[in-house]
C-alpha positions in Angstrom: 110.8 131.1 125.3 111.9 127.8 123.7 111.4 125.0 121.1 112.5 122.1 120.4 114.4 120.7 117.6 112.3 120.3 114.8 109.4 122.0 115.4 108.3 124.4 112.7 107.0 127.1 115.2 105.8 127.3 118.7 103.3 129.9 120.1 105.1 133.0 121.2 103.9 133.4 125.0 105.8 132.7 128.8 108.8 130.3 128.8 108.4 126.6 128.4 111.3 124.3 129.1 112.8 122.7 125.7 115.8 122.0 123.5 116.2 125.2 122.2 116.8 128.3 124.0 120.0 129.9 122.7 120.0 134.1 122.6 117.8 136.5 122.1 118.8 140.4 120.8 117.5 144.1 119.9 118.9 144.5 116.4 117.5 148.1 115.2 114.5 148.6 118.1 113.1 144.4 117.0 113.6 141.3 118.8 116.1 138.9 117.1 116.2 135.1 118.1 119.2 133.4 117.0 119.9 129.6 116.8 121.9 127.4 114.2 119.2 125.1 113.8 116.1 127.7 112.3 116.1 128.3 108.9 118.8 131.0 108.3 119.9 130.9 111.7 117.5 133.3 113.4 113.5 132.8 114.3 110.9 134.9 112.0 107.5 136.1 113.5 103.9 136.0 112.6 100.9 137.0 113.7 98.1 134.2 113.0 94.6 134.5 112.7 93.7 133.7 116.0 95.4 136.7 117.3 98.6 134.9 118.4 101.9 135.3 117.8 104.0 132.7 116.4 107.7 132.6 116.2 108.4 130.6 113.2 111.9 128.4 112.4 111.2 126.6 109.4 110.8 128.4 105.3 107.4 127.2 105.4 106.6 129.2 108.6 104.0 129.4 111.2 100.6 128.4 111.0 98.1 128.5 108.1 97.1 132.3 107.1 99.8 133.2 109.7 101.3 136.9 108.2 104.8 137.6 108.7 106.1 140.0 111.7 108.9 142.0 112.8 108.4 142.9 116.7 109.2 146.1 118.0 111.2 146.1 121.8 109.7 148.7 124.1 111.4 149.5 127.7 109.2 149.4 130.5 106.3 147.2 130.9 104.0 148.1 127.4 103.0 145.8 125.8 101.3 146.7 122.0 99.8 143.9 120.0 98.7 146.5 117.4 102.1 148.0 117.6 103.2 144.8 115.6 105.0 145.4 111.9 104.2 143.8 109.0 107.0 142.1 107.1 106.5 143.6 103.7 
């Protein structure tokens, strides 16, 4: 996964090559991705209303109608769109 400077959010999905990578972290059971250059220092999530998943680096977030989302780190290989949790 990675973005590059500037953007405002990229689809969550397989790696792409770009200017941001940095590190990403299980804080509490979610995925954390740090960087100095998102808002706050660290990516936010949401899930759009096509179904994707965004991860977000700006205040003004992802995509139109696009709901905030924490995401949940499972070992193994499960993978649980519906597993998602809302930002409240």
């Amino acid at each position: 996964m990675a973005a590059y400077t500037g953007a405002r959010y990229v689809e969550f999905r397989q790696f792409v090559y770009a200017t941001i990578t940095t590190s990403f972290s299980v804080v509490n059971g979610f995925l954390v991705w740090r960087n100095s250059t998102f808002y706050g220092g660290v990516a936010g999530f949401c899930l759009g209303l096509n179904g994707n998943v965004y991860a977000t680096f700006t205040r003004s977030g992802g995509p139109r109608g696009c709901i905030p989302v924490y995401l949940p780190v499972y070992s193994g290989k499960s993978s649980h769109l519906e597993d998602l949790i809302m930002k409240r």
